[in-house]
N, C-alpha and C positions, 0 to 999 in steps of 0.2 A: 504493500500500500504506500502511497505515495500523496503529499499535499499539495493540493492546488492552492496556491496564493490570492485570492481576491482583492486585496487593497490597490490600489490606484494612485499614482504617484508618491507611494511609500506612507499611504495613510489608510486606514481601515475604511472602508463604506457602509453607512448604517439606513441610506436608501432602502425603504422594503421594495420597491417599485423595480429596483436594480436587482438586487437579492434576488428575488423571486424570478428573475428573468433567466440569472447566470446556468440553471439546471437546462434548460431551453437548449442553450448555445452550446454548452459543455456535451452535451448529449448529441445534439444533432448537426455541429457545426464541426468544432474541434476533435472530438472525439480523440482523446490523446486513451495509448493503448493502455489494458491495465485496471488496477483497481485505483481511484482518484479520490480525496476526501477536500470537501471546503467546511467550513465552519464561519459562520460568523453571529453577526450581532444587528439587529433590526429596531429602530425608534419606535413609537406607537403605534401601530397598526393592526387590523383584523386582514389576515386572508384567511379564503373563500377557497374552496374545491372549485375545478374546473364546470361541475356539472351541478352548482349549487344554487338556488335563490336568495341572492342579496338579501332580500327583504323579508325572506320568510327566514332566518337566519342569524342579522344582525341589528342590531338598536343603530340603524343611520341617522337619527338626529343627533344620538348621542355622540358617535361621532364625530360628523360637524360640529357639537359644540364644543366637543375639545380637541380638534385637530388631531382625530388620530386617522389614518391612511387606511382608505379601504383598497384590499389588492387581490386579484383574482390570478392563483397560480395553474401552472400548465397542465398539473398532475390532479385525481382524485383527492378524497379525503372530507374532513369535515372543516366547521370554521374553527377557525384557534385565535386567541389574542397573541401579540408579539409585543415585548416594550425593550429596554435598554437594560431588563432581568432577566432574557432569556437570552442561550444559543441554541442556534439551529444548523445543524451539521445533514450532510449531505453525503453518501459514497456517490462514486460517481463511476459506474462500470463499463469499460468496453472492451468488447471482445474475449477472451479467455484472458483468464487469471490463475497465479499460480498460487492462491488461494482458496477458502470457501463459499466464496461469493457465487451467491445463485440467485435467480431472478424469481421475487412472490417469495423467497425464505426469510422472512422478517428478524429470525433466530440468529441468522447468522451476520449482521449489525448490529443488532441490537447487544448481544454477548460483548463485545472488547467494548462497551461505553458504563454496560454492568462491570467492565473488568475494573476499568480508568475509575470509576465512581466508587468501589467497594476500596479499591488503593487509597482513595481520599478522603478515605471513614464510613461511607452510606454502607455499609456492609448490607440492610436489608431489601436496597433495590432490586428489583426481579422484573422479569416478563410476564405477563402477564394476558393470557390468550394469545393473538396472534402476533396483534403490532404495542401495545402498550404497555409500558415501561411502568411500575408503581412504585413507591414506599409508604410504607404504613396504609397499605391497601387505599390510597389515594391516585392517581395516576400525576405524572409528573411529564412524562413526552408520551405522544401519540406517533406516527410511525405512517408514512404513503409513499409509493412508488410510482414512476413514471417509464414510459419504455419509450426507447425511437428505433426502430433497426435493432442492428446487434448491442446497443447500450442501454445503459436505463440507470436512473436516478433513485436511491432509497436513503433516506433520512426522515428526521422530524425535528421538533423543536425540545429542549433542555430546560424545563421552568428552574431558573438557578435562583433570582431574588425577583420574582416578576410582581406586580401590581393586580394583586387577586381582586379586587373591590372592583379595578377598574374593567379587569376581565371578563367580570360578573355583569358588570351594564351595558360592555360592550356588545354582548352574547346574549342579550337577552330583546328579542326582535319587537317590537312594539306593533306591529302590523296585522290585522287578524283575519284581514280576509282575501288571503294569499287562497287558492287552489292549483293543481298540477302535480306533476311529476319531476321529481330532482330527486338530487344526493339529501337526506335529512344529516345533522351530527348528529351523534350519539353523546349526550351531555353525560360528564362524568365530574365525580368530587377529584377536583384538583389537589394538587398541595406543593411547594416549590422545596426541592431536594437542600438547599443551602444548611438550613437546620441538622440533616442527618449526617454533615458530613464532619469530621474531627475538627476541635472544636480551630486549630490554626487555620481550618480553610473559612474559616465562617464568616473573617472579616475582608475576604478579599471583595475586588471589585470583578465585573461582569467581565471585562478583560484582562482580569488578574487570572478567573476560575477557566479561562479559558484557557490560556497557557498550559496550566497546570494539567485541564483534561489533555491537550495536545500531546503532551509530556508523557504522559502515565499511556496512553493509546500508542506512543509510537517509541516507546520504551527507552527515551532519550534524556541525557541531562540539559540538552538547550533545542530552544529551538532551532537554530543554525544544522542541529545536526541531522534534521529531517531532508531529505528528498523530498525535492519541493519544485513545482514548475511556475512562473509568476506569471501573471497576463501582462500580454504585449501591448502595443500601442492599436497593431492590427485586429489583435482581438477587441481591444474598447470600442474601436471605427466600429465594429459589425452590431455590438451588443447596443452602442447608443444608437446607429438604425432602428434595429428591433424595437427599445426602447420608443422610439418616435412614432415608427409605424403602427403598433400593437400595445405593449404594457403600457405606457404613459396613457392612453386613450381611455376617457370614460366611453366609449363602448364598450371594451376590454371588462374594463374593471365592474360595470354596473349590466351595460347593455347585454352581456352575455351569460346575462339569466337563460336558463332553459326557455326555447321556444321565441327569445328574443334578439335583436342584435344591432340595435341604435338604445341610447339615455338620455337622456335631456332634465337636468332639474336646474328650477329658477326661483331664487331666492325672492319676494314679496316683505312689504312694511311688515304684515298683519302673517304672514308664513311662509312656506317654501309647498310647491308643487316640484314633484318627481315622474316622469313616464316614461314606462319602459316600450321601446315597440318594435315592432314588427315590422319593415318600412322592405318591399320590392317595390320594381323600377317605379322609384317615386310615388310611391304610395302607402298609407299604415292601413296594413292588413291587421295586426291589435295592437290592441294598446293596454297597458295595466298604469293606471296613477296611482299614486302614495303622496304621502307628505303631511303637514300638522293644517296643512292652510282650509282643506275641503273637508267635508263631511261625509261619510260611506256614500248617502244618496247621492250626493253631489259627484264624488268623483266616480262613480258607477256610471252615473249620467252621461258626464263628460268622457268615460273611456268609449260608450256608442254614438257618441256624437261625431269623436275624431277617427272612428274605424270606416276603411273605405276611400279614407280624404286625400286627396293627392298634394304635396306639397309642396302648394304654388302663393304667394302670398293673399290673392282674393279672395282663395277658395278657405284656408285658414282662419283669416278673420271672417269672415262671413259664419262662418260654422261655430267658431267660440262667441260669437257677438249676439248671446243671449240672455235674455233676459234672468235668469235662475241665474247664471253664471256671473252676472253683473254685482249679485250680492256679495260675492266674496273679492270679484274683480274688478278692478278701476277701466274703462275704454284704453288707458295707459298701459295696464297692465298686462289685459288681454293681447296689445301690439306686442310687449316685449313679449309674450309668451309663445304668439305666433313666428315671432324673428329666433326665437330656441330653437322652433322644433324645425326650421329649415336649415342650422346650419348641421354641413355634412359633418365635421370633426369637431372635436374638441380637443 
């Protein structure tokens, strides 16, 4: 096994937008031969499984009101919180290895992070079913895989000093009249491993405990002495494409709800309206609205109103320029909301 290096002109990236992208590239791009591990560290953020519903899922107001980053990763799985208390380590597989490494064996990752962790006191973390890592019959990392070709992604995230409170409101969807089919999560009692482990590692920092796991996994006294391959300048050129075309994009992140693949939401005095849709060659085939602005009836209303409508500015405002709708909306309002749902990106 061998360390991929993720920082970026000699400094760590705590982008989850970025993060979440690099399995993408490293899988289907680079594919350097081998068994590959990244590890890093992500500021506030909830991601989403690839086949997830946003809003049946996660509290988005709550988000927006604290600025934490919503991001939609390439791979299955359910939603998880990320804050600047957790790492999220990644193997990164291609082709044959002279290792144990198998594709869909959870067992065999999961094992050298139980090795690294019981080295640094948690003696009683374990596996736990297929993919969940526990201590004190809490679960601590969850576990998903990604495939492309002959490589494939297996990791999850490492709750080491994370923001449980915050976690808990992040994950907690406000939304109730979601129907369909997706990925549901499997909500489980959390608990962040920091506490189990002896009592010297307890005061370290998030990139202190990281080290230290690096260390104990690759049975080294420095990091220097790991086999390690750094990203290039040519790799960045490719991953900020990606980034521009795809992960940066609220369609990405929101619009690619099951059965949808355009978002538009526009912030109001009095609220925020959200809508996810369904848009071929220029027209919303559905639409689903959310947000604190409307009321079920109302935005019920408004999602058959906008279904069918081709998006041409006439035909928009003419169609929101209703009376019932005037109650929550200003003739101002309705304009901007009409000029949202025409632009192509965000």
């Amino acid at each position: 096994m061998f360390l991929i290096d993720t920082s970026r002109n000699g400094k760590p990236i705590y982008d989850p937008v970025v993060n979440q992208s690099l399995d993408n590239y490293l899988i289907s791009d680079l594919k350097l031969p081998g068994h590959g591990l990244i590890m890093y560290i992500n500021e506030p953020s909830v991601i989403v499984g690839v086949n997830q519903n946003v809003f049946a899922e996660v509290n988005v107001p709550y988000l927006r009101e604290n600025q934490i980053s919503l991001v939609r990763r390439s791979s299955g799985g359910g939603a998880v919180y990320h804050d600047m208390g957790n790492l999220v380590f990644e193997n990164i597989v291609v082709g044959d290895t002279d290792d144990d490494a198998e594709w869909g064996n959870y067992s065999v990752f999961a094992q050298p992070i139980l090795a690294a962790l019981h080295e640094l006191g948690a003696t009683d973390a374990e596996l736990r079913g297929r993919s969940d890592l526990v201590v004190n019959n809490h679960k601590f990392t969850g576990m998903t895989m990604v495939k492309s070709g002959n490589a494939y992604a297996a990791g999850g995230t490492l709750m080491y000093d994370m923001d449980l409170e915050a976690a808990s409101h992040a994950l907690h969807p406000v939304e109730t009249r979601i129907n369909g089919k997706w990925v549901k999560s499997n909500r489980s009692d959390i608990e962040n491993i920091k506490l189990h482990l002896a009592p010297k590692y307890q005061q370290l920092t998030s990139e202190e405990f990281k080290t230290q796991l690096l260390l104990k996994l690759f049975h080294v006294e420095k990091l220097t002495d790991i086999e390690t391959y750094h990203l290039t300048d040519h790799d960045w050129q490719i991953i900020d494409q990606r980034l521009a075309d795809q992960y940066r994009t609220v369609d990405w992140n929101f619009g690619a709800n099951p059965g949808f693949n355009r978002y538009r939401f526009k912030q109001f005095e009095a609220g925020g309206v959200g809508l996810n849709l369904l848009v071929e060659k220029q027209t919303i085939v559905k639409v689903a609205v959310y947000g604190d602005l409307l009321d079920e009836k109302v935005a019920h209303k408004l999602e058959g109103q906008l279904t069918g409508v081709h998006l041409a500015p006439d035909e928009l405002r003419k169609k929101l320029s209703k009376r019932w709708l005037r109650k929550s909306l200003s003739d101002d309002d309705i304009a901007a909301l009409a000029n949202e749902l025409m632009i192509e990106k965000q």
